[in-house]
PLY file of the C-alpha trace (Angstrom):
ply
format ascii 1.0
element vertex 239
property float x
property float y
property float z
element edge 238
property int vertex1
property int vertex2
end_header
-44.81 91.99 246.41
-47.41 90.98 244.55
-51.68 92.21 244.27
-54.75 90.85 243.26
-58.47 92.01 243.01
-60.18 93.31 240.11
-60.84 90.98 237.82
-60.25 88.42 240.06
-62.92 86.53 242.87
-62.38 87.18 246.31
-60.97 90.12 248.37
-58.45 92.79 246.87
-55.30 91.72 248.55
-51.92 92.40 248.28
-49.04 90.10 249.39
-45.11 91.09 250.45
-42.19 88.67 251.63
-39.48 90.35 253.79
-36.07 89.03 254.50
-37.58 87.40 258.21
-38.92 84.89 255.79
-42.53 86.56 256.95
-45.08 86.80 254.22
-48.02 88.56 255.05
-51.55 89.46 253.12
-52.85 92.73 253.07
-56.23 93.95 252.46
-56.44 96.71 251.17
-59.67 97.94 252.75
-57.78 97.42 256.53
-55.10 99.67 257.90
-51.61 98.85 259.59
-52.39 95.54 260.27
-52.38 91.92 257.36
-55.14 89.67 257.71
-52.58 86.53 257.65
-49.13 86.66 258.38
-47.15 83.34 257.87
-43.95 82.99 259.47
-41.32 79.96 259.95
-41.81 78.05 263.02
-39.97 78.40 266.05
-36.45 77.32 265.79
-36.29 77.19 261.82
-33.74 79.08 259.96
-35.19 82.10 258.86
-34.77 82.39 254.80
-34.83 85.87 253.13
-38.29 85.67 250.93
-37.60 87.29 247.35
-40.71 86.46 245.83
-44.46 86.01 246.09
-47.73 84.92 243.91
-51.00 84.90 244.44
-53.03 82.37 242.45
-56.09 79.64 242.51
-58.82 82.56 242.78
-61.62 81.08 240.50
-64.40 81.96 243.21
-65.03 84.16 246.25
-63.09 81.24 248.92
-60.16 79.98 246.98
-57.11 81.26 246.92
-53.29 80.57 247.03
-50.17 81.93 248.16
-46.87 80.94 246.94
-43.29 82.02 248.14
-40.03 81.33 246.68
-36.48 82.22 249.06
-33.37 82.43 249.05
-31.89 78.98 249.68
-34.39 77.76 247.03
-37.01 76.61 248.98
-40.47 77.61 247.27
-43.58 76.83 249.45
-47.20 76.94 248.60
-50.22 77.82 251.21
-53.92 77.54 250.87
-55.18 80.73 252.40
-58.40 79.10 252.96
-57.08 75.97 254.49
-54.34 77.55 256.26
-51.96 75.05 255.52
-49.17 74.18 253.26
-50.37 72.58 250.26
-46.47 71.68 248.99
-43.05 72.46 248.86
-39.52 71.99 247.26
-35.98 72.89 247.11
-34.71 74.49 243.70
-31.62 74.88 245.04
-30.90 77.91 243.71
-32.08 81.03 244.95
-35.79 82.06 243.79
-36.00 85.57 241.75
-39.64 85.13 240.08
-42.44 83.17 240.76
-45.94 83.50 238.50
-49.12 81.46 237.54
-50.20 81.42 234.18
-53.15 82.87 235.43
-54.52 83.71 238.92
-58.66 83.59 237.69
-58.44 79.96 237.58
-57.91 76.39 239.05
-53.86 76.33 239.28
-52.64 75.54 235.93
-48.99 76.01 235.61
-46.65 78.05 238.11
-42.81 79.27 236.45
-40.52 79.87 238.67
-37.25 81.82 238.04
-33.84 81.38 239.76
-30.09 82.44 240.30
-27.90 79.83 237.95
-29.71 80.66 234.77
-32.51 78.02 235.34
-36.27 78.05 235.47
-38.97 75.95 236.36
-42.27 74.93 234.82
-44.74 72.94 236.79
-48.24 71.65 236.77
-50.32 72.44 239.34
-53.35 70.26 238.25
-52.02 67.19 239.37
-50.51 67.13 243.18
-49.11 63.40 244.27
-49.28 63.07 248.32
-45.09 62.32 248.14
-44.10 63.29 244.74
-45.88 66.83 244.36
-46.38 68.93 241.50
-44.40 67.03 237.85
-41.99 69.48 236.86
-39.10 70.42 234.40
-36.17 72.52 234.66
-34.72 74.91 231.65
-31.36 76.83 231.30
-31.24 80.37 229.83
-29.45 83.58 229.80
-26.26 82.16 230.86
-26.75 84.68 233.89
-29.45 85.19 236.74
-33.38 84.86 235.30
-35.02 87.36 236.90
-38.69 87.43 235.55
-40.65 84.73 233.85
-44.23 86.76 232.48
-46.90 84.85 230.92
-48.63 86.52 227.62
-52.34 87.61 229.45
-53.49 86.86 225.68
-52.15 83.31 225.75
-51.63 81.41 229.50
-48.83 78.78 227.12
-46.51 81.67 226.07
-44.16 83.59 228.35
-41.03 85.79 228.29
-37.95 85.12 230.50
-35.50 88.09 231.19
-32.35 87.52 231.92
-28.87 89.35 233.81
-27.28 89.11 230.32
-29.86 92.11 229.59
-31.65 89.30 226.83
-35.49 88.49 226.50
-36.63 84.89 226.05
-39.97 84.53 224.57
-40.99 80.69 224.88
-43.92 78.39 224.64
-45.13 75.12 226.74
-46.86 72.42 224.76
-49.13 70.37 226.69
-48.49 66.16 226.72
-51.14 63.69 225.33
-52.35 62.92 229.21
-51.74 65.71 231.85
-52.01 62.19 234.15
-51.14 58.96 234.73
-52.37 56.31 237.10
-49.96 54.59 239.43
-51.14 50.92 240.40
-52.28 52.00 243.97
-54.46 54.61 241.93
-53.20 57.55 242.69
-52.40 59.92 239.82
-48.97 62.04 239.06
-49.09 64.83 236.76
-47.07 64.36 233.14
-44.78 67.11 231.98
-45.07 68.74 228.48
-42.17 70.37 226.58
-41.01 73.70 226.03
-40.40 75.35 222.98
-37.97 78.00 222.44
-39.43 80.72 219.89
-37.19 83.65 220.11
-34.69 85.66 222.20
-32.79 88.89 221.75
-30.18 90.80 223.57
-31.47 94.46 224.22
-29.07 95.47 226.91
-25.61 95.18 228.93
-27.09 95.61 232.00
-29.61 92.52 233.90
-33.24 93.44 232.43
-35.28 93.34 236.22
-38.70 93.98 235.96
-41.01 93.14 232.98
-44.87 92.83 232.15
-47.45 92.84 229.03
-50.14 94.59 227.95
-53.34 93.16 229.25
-55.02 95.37 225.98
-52.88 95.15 223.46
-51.48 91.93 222.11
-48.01 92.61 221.94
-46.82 95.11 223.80
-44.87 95.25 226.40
-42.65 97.29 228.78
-39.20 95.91 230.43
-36.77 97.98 232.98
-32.59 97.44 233.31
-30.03 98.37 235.44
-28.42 100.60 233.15
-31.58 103.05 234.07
-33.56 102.84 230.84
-37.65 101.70 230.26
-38.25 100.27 227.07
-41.33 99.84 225.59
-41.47 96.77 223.34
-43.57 94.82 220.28
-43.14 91.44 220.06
-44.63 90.66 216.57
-46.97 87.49 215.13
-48.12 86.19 218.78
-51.42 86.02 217.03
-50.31 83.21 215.17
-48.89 80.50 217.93
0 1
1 2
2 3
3 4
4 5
5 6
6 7
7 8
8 9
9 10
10 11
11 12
12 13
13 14
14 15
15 16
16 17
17 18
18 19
19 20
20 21
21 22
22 23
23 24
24 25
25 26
26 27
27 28
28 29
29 30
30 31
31 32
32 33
33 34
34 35
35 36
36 37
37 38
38 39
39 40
40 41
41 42
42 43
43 44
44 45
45 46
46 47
47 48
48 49
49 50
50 51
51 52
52 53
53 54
54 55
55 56
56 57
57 58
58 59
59 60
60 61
61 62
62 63
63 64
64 65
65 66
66 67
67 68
68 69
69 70
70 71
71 72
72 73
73 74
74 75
75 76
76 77
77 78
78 79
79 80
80 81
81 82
82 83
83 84
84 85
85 86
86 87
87 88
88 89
89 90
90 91
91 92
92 93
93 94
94 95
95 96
96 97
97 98
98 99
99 100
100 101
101 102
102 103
103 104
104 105
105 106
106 107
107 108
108 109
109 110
110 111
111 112
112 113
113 114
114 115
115 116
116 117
117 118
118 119
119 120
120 121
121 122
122 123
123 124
124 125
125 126
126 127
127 128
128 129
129 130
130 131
131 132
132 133
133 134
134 135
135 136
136 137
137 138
138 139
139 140
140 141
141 142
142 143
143 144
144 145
145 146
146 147
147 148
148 149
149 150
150 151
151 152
152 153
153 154
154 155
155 156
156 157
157 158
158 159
159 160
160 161
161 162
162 163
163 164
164 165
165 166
166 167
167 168
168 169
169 170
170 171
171 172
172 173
173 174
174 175
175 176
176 177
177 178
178 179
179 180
180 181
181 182
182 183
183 184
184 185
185 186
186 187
187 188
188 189
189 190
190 191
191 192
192 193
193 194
194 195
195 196
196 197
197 198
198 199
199 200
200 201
201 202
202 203
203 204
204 205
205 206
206 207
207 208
208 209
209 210
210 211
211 212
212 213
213 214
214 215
215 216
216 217
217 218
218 219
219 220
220 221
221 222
222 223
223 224
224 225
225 226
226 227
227 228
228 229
229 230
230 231
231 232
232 233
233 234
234 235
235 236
236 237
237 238
């Protein structure tokens, strides 16, 4: 499930994925019934969805959705188009999916998955048969289950991990965020990421984590061994 609104253009909204591969947008000034619902068509296998993202919403019209499953498939619609913007296979189950912010023209979307990988990709650039330019990362040694961006800083986010460890990294942009191919048509360049510090804090897969939109810093993270701990991650002022 995820929510937007607030600070954000356009309608407050929430969005949930359900194991019919259905994901549906709510508003939350309606009752009982979403204002889209998109489903697989008829006769496709029908993928448990484990996670969803809203993202795009820099003015009142635009606005994305993006769903990741279980097979590794991870779709993106245009909610004002109604139509499927892109779409590839990971081919490992999806756990997290997140824009480095939602206020703005795509940027960058992480996405998390079973087989201690992740995925960083940039949005700015979409090639009619390549798609989004992306790279691939392995951490954790176990399941990643959340990749967070810092709300202070859109280049820095924190991985968590089934090994109960914390992964704080940062993405460093190339010279050109483009190239030109000869037929004119322009595919998106990758940057690098840059590993700045991880720690192990429990035994049990840390599940759910998110920062401080106030505070530089702080943060709060939840495990299966049934504990919350609130954390400060130190000198982020200085990357």
């Amino acid at each position: 499930m995820d929510g937007i609104g607030g600070t954000c253009k356009g309608p407050p909204e929430i969005a949930t994925g359900s194991r019919d591969g259905t994901v549906k947008i709510w508003d939350i000034r309606q009752k009982d019934k979403p204002v889209t619902t998109i489903e697989p068509v008829a006769n496709e296998v029908k993928r448990d969805c484990w996670a969803v993202c809203f993202g795009n919403s820099y003015n009142d019209e635009e606005r994305v959705i993006c769903s990741g499953y279980d097979n590794g498939d991870v779709k993106l619609f245009d909610l004002r188009q109604m139509k499927l913007l892109w779409e590839k296979n990971l081919k490992n189950g999806v756990c997290g999916i997140e824009f480095d912010r939602r206020d703005i023209e795509m940027n960058k979307l992480v996405v998390t998955t079973l087989e201690s990988k992740f995925h960083v990709f940039d949005c700015r650039t979409l090639h009619s048969t390549k798609g989004f330019s992306g790279l691939v990362e392995k951490a954790h040694k176990s399941t990643i289950w959340v990749g967070k961006h810092l709300p202070q800083n859109r280049d820095v986010f924190m991985t968590t991990g089934g090994n109960g460890g914390l992964s704080l990294w940062k993405y460093r942009y190339p010279a050109k965020r483009f190239i030109e191919e000869t037929d004119g048509s322009k595919v998106g360049v990758m940057g690098s990421l840059e590993l700045l510090q991880n720690v192990t804090l429990s035994t049990q897969p840390i599940a759910a984590f998110d920062w401080c939109p106030d505070k530089l810093g702080l943060a709060i993270g939840t495990s299966f061994d049934q504990c919350i701990r609130l954390l400060i991650i130190t000198k982020l002022n200085l990357l």
